[in-house]
Short mmCIF file of the C-alpha atoms (twelve columns), coordinates in Angstrom:
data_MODEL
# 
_entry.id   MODEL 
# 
loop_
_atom_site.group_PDB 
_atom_site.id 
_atom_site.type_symbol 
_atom_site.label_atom_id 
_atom_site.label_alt_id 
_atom_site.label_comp_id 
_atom_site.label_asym_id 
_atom_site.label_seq_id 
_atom_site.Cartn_x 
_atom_site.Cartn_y 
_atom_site.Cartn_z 
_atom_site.pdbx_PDB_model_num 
ATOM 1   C CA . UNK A 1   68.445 -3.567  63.942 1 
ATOM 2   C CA . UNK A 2   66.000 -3.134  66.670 1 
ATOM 3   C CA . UNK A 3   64.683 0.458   67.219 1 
ATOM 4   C CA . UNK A 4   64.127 1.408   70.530 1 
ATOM 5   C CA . UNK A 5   60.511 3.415   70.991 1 
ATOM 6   C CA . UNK A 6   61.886 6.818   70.684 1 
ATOM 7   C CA . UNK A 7   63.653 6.403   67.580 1 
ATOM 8   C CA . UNK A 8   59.361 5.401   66.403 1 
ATOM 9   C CA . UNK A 9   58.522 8.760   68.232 1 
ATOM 10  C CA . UNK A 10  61.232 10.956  66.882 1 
ATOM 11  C CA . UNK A 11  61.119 9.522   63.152 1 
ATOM 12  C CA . UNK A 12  57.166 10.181  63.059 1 
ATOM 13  C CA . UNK A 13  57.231 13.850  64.678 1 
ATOM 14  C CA . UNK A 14  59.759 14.433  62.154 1 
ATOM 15  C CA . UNK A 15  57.318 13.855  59.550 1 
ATOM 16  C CA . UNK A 16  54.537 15.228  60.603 1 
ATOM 17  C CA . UNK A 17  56.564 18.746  60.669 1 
ATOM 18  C CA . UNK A 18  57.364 18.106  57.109 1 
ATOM 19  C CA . UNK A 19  53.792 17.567  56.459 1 
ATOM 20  C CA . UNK A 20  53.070 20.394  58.404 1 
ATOM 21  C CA . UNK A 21  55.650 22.610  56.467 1 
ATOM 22  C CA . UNK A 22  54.542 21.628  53.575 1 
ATOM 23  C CA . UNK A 23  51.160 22.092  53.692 1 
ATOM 24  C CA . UNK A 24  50.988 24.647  55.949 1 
ATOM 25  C CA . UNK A 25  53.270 26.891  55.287 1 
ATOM 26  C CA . UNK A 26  54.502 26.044  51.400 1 
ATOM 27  C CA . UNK A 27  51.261 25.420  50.104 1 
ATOM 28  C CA . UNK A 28  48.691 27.302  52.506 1 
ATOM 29  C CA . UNK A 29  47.399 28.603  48.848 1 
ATOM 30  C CA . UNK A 30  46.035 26.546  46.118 1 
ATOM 31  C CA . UNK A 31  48.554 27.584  43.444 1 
ATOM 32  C CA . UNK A 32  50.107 25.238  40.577 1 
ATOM 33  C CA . UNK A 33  53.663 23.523  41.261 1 
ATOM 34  C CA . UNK A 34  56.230 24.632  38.667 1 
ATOM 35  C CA . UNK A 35  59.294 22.512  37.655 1 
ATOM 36  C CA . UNK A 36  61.648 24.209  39.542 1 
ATOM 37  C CA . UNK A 37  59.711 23.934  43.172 1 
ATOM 38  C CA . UNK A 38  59.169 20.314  42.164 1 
ATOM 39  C CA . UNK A 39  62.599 19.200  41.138 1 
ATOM 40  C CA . UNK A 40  63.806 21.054  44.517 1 
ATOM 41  C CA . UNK A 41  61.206 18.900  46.684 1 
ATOM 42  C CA . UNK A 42  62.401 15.969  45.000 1 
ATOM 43  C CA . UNK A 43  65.629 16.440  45.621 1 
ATOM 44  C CA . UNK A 44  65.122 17.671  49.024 1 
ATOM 45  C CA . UNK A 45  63.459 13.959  49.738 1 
ATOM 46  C CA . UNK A 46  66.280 12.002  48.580 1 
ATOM 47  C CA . UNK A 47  68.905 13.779  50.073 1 
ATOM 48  C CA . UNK A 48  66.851 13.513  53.814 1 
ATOM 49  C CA . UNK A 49  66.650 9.463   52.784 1 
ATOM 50  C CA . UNK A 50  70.225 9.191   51.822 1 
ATOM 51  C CA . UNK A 51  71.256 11.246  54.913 1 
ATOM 52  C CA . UNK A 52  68.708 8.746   57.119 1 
ATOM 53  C CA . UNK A 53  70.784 6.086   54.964 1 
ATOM 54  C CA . UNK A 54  73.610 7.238   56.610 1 
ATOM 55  C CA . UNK A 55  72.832 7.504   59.746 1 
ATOM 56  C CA . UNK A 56  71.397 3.865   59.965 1 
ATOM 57  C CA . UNK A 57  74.913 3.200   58.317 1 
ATOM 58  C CA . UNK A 58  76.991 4.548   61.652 1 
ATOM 59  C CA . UNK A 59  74.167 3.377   64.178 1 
ATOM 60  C CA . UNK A 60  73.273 0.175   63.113 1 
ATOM 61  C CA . UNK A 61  75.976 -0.904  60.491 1 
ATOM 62  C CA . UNK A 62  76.728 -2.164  56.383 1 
ATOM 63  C CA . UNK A 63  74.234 -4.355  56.837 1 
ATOM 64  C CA . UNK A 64  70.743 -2.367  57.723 1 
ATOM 65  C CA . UNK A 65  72.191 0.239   55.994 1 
ATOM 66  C CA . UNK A 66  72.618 -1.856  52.284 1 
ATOM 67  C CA . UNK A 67  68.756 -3.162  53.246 1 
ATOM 68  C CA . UNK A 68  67.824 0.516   54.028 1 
ATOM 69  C CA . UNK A 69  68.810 1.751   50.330 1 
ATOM 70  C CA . UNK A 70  67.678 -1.233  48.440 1 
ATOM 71  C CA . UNK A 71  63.907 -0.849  49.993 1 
ATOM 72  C CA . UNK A 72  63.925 2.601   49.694 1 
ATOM 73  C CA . UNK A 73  64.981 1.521   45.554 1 
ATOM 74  C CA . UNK A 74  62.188 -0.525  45.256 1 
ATOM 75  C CA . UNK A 75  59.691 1.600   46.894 1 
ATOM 76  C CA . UNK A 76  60.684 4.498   44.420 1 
ATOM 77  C CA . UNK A 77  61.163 2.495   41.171 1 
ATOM 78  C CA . UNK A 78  57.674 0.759   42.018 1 
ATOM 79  C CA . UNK A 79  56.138 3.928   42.737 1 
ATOM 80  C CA . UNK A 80  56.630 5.263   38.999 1 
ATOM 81  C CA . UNK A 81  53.385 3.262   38.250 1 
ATOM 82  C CA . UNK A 82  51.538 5.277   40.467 1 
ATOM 83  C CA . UNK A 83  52.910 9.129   38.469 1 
ATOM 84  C CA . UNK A 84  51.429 7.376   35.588 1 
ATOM 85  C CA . UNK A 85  47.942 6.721   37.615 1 
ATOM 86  C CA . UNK A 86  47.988 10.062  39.053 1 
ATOM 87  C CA . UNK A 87  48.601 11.739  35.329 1 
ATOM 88  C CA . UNK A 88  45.868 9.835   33.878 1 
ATOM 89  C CA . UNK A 89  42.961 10.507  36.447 1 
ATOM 90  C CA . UNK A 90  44.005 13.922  36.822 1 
ATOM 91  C CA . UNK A 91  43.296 14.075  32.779 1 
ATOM 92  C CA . UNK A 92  40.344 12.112  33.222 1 
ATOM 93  C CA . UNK A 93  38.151 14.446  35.762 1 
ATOM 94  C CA . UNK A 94  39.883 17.550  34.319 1 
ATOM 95  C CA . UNK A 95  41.762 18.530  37.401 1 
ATOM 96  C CA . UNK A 96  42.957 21.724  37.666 1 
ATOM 97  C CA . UNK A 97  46.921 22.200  38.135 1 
ATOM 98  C CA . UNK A 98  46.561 24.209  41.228 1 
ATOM 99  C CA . UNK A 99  44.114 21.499  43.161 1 
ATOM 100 C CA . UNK A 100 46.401 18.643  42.340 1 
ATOM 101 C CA . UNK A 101 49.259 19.764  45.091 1 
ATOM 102 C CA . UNK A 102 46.025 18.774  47.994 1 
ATOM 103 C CA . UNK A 103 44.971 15.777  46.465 1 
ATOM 104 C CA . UNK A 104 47.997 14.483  46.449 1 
ATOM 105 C CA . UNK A 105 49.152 15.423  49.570 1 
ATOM 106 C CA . UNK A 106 46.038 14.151  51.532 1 
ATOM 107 C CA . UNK A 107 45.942 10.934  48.634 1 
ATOM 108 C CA . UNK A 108 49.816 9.984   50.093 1 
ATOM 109 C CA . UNK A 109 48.924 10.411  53.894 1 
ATOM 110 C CA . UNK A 110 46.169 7.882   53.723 1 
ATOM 111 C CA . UNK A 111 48.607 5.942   51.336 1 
ATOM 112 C CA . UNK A 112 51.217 6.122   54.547 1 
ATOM 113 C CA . UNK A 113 48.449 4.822   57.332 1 
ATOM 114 C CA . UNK A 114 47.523 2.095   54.958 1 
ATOM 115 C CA . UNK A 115 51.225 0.856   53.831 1 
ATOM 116 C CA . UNK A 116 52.295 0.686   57.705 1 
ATOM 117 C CA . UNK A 117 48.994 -1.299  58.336 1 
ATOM 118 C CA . UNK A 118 50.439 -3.962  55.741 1 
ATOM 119 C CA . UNK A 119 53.223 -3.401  56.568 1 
ATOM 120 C CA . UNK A 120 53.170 -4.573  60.115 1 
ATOM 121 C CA . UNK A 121 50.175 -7.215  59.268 1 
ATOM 122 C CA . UNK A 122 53.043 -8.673  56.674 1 
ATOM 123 C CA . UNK A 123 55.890 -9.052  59.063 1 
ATOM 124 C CA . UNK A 124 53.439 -10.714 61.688 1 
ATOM 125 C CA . UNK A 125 52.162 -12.960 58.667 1 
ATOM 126 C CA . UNK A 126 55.663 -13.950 58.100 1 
ATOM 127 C CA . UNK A 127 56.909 -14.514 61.861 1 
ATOM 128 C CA . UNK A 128 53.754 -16.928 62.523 1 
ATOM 129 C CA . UNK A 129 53.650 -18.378 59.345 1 
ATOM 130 C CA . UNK A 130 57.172 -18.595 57.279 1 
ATOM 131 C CA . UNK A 131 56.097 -20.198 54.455 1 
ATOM 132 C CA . UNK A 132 53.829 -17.446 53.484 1 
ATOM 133 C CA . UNK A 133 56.776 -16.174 51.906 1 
ATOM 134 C CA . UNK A 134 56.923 -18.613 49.005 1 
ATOM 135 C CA . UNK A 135 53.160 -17.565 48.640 1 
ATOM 136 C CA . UNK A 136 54.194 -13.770 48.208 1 
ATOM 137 C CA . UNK A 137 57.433 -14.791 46.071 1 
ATOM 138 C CA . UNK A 138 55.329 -16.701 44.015 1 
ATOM 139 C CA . UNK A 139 52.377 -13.759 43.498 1 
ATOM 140 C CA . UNK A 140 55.961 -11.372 42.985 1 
ATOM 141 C CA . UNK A 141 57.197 -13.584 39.830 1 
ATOM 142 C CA . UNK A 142 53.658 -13.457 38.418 1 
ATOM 143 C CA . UNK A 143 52.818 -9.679  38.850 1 
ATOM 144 C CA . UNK A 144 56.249 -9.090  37.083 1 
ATOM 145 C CA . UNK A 145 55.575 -11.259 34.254 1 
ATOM 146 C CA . UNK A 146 51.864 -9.932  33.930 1 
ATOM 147 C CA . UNK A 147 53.464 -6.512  33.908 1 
ATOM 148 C CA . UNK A 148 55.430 -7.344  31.008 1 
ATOM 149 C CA . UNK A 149 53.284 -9.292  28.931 1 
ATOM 150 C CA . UNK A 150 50.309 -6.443  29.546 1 
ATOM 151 C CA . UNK A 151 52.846 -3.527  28.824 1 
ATOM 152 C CA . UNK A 152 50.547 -1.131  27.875 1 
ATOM 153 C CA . UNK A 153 47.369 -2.071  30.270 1 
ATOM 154 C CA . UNK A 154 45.362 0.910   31.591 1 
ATOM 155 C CA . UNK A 155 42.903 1.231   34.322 1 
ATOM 156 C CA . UNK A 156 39.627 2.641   33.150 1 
ATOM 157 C CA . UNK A 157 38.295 5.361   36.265 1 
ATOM 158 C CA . UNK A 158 34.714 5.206   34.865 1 
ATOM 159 C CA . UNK A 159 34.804 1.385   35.717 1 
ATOM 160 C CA . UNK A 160 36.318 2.319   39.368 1 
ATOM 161 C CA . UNK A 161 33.514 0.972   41.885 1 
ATOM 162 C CA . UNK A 162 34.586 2.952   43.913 1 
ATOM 163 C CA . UNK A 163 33.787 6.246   41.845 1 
ATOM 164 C CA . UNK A 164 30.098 3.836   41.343 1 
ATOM 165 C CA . UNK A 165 29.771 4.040   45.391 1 
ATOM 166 C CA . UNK A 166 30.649 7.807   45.916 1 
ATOM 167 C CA . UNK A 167 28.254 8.465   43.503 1 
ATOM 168 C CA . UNK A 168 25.188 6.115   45.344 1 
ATOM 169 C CA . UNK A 169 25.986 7.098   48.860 1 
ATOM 170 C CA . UNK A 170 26.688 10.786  48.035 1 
ATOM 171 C CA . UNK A 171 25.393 13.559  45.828 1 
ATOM 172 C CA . UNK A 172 27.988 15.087  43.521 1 
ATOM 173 C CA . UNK A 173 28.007 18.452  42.149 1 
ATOM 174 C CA . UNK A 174 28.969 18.588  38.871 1 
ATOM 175 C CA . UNK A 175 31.932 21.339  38.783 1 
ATOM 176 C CA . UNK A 176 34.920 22.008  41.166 1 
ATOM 177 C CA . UNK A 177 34.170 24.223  44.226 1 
ATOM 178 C CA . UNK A 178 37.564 25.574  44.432 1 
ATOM 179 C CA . UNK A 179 39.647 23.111  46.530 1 
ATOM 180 C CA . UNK A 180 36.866 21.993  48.472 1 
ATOM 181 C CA . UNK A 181 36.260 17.962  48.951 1 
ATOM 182 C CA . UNK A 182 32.574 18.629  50.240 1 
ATOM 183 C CA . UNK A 183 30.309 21.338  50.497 1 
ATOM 184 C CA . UNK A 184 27.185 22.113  52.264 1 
ATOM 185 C CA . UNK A 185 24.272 23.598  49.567 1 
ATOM 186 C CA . UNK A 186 20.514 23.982  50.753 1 
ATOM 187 C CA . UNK A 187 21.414 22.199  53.803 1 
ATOM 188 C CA . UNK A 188 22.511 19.101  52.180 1 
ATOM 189 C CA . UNK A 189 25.916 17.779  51.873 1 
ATOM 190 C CA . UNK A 190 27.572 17.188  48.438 1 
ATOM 191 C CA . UNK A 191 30.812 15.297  47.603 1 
ATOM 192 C CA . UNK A 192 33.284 17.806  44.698 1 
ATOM 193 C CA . UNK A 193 34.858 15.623  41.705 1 
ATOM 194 C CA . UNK A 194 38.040 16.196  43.870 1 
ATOM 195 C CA . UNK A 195 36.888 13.837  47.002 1 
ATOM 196 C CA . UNK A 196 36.110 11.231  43.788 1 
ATOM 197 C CA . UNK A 197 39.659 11.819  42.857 1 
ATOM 198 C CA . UNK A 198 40.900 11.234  46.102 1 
ATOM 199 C CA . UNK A 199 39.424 8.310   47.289 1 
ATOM 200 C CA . UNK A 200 40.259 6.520   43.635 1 
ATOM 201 C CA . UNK A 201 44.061 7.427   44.125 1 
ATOM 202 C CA . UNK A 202 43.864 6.052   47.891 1 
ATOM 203 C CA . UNK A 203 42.281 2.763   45.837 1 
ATOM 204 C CA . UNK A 204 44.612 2.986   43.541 1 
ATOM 205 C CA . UNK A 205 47.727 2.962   46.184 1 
ATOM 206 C CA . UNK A 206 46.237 0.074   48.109 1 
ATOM 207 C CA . UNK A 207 46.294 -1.825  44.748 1 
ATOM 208 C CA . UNK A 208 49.851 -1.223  44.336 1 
ATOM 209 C CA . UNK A 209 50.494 -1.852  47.839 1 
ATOM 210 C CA . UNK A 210 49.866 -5.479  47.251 1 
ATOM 211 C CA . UNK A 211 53.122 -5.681  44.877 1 
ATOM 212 C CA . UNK A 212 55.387 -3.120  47.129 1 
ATOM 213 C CA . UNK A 213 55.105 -4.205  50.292 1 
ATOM 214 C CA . UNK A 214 55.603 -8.171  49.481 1 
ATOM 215 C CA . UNK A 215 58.526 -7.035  47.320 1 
ATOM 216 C CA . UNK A 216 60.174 -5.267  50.493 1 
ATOM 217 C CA . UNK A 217 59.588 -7.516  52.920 1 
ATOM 218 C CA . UNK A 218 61.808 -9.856  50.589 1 
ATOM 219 C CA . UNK A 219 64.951 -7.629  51.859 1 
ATOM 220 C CA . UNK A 220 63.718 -7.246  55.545 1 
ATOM 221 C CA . UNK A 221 61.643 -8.083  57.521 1 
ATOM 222 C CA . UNK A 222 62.989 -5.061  59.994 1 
ATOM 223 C CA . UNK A 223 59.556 -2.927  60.803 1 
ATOM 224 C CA . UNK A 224 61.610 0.358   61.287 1 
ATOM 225 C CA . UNK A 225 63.906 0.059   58.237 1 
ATOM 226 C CA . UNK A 226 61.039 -1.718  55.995 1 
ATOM 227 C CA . UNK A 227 58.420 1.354   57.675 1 
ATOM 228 C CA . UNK A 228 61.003 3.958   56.905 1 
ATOM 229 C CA . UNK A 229 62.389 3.235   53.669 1 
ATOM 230 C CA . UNK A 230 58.555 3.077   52.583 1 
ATOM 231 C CA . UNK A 231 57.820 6.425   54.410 1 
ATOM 232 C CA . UNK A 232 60.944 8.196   52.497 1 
ATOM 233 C CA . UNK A 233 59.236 6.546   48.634 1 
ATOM 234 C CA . UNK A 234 55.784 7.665   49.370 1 
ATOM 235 C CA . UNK A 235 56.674 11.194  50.574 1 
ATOM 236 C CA . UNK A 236 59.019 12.256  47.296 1 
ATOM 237 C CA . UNK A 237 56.001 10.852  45.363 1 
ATOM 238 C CA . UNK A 238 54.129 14.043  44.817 1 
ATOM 239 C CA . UNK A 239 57.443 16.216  44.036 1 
ATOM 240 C CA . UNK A 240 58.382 13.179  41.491 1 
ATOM 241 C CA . UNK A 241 54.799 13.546  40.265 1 
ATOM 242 C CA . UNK A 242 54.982 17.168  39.338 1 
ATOM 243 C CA . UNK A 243 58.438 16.929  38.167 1 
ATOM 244 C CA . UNK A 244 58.126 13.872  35.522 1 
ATOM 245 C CA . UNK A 245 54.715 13.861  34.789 1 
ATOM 246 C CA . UNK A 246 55.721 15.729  31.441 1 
ATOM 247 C CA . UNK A 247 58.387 13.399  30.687 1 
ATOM 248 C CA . UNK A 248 56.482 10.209  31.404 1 
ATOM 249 C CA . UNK A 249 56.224 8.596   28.239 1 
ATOM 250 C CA . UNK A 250 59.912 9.000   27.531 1 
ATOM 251 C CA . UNK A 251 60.617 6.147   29.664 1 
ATOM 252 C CA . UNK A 252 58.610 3.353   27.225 1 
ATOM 253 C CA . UNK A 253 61.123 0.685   28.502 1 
ATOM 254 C CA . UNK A 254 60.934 1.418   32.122 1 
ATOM 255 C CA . UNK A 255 57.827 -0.858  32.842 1 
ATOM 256 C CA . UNK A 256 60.221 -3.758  31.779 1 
ATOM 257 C CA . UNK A 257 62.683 -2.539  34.561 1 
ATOM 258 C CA . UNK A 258 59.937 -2.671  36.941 1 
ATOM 259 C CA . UNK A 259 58.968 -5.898  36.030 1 
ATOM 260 C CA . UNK A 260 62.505 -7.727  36.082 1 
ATOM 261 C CA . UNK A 261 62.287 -5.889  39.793 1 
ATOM 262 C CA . UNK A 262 59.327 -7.893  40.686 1 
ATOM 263 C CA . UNK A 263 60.239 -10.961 39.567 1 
ATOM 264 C CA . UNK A 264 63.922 -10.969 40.825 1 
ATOM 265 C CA . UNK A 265 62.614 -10.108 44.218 1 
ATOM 266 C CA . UNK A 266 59.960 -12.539 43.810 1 
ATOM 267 C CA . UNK A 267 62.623 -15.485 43.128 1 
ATOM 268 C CA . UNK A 268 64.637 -13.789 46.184 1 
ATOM 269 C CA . UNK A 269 61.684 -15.139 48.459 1 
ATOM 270 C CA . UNK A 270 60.532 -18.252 46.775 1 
ATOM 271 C CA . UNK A 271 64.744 -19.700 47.516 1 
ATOM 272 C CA . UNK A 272 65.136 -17.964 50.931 1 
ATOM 273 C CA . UNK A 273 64.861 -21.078 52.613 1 
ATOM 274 C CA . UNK A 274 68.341 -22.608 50.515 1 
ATOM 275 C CA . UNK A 275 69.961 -19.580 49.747 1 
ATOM 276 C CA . UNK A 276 69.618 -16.089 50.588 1 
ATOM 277 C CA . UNK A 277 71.121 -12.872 48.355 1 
ATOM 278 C CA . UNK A 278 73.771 -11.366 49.808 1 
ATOM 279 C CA . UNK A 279 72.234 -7.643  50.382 1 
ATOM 280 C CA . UNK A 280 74.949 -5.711  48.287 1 
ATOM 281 C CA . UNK A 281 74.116 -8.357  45.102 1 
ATOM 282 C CA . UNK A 282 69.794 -7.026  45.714 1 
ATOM 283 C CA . UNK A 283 70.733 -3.671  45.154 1 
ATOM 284 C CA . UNK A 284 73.186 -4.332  42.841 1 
ATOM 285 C CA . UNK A 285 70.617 -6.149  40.939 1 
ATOM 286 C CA . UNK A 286 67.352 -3.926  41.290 1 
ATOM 287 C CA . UNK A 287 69.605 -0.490  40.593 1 
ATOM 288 C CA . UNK A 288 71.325 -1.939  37.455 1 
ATOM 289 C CA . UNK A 289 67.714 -3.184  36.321 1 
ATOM 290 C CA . UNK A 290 66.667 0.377   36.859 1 
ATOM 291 C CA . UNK A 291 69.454 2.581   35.195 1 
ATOM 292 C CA . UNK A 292 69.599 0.014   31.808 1 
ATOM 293 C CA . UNK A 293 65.680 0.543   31.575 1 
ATOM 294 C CA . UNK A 294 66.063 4.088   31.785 1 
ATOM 295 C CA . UNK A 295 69.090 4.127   29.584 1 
ATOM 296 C CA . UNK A 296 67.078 1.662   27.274 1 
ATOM 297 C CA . UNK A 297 64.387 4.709   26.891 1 
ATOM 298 C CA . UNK A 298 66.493 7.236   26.256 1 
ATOM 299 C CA . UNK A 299 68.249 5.925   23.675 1 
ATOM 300 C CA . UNK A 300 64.866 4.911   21.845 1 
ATOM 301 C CA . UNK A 301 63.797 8.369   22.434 1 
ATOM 302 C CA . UNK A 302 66.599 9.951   20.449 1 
ATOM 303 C CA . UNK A 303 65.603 7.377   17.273 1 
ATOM 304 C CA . UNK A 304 62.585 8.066   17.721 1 
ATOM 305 C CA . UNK A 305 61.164 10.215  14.376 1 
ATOM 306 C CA . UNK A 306 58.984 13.070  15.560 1 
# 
């Protein structure tokens, strides 16, 4: 599927009036997200992918379309990791509930610049050199399996260096100042707790970045369905955020799913050069891996003694 430079044009104006919408016009006042708004967001987001789906389905054909849908799984399922980031920094620096909706938003559109630079530095990687692929299937099957040996692995923010440089470069104050990043006191310039937020999560995403983006690029190496399908994940992340961050540590055998993920799609690129997966068998594959995790949970949930 080659996208002609409108279909670039029109895709990106069309989210930047979501943005716009959202931010503007849903959430022009710091207030906290409730269930229902976020399970109607979240909804809203996968319904606009699986209508995109579609229509990539009619234009372009079976094939895109089946590549479409199993990026846009991966992106999603991978992006789980990151609800559990956001829920534990937001405990961490004591966020309040009606700040996180910003952070996030702002935390997702730096996410989006950086994923389409890898994004397009990854498919030129590939092009030039082809055997970089066996070097990204290979780093795949070994994130998977350090995911599920290290199950329960945390990230500690006080050891972030990148909360360490805010804090040498910038003064700090030491409370919230409403929903501001930076404020100007005395005539000198301090950074909130919320810019330290921020920037972490943007380290953070680049971090995971480093497992997505090889792990799509195993599908396609399209730029406008690999760009899109990304674009779509990242956007219903906050809405997912604010819908299952309550429910989060229901799903104790979902990290497994996500690791299977990883390593399938890391095999999927180490033997592209002798056989390639049929695209219906990768999504057949990665959403199976994802339901029977889920499933998996659940059904230890219920055992579960309280």
């Amino acid at each position: 599927m080659t996208a002609p430079w409108y279909f670039w044009l029109l895709f990106n104006f069309f989210i930047l009036v979501m943005l716009a919408i959202d931010l503007g016009i849903l959430h022009r006042h710091a207030h906290v997200v409730g269930l229902k708004e976020a399970f109607t967001w979240t909804i809203v987001w996968v319904v606009l992918a699986l209508l995109f789906n579609l229509w990539i389905y009619f234009h372009a054909g079976v094939k895109p379309a089946l590549e479409f849908l199993t990026g846009y799984l991966i992106e999603k399922s991978l992006s789980v990791d990151n609800v559990f980031v956001f829920l534990m920094l937001f405990s961490f620096f004591r966020v309040p509930p009606e700040y996180q909706h910003k952070v996030l938003f702002y935390g997702i559109l730096g996410a989006l610049v950086m994923r389409a630079a890898f994004i397009f530095t990854g498919i030129a990687l590939l092009n030039r050199f082809h055997w970089l692929i066996y070097v990204f299937g290979a780093f795949l099957i070994f994130t998977g399996i350090n995911m599920a040996i290290h199950k329960d692995h945390r990230p500690h923010p006080e050891r972030n260096p990148v909360l360490r440089l805010i804090k040498r470069i910038l003064p700090m104050t030491g409370d919230y100042r409403r929903d501001k990043f930076m404020v100007r006191e005395n005539g000198r310039l301090f950074a909130t707790p919320l810019l330290a937020v921020l920037l972490m999560i943007e380290s953070t995403d680049l971090l995971f970045a480093l497992d997505s983006i090889p792990a799509i690029l195993a599908i396609t190496t399209v730029p406008f369905i690999v760009y899109t399908s990304n674009v779509f994940a990242i956007l219903g992340l906050r809405a997912l955020y604010f819908a299952l961050a309550g429910f989060m540590r229901l799903f104790k055998y979902l990290q497994y799913g996500l690791a299977f993920i990883l390593v399938f799609v890391g095999i999927k690129m180490a033997v592209s050069g002798f056989y390639k997966f049929p695209p219906l068998l990768s999504l057949a594959v990665i959403a199976t891996a994802i339901l029977l995790s889920v499933a998996a949970s659940l059904v230890a949930g219920r055992r579960t003694k309280p």
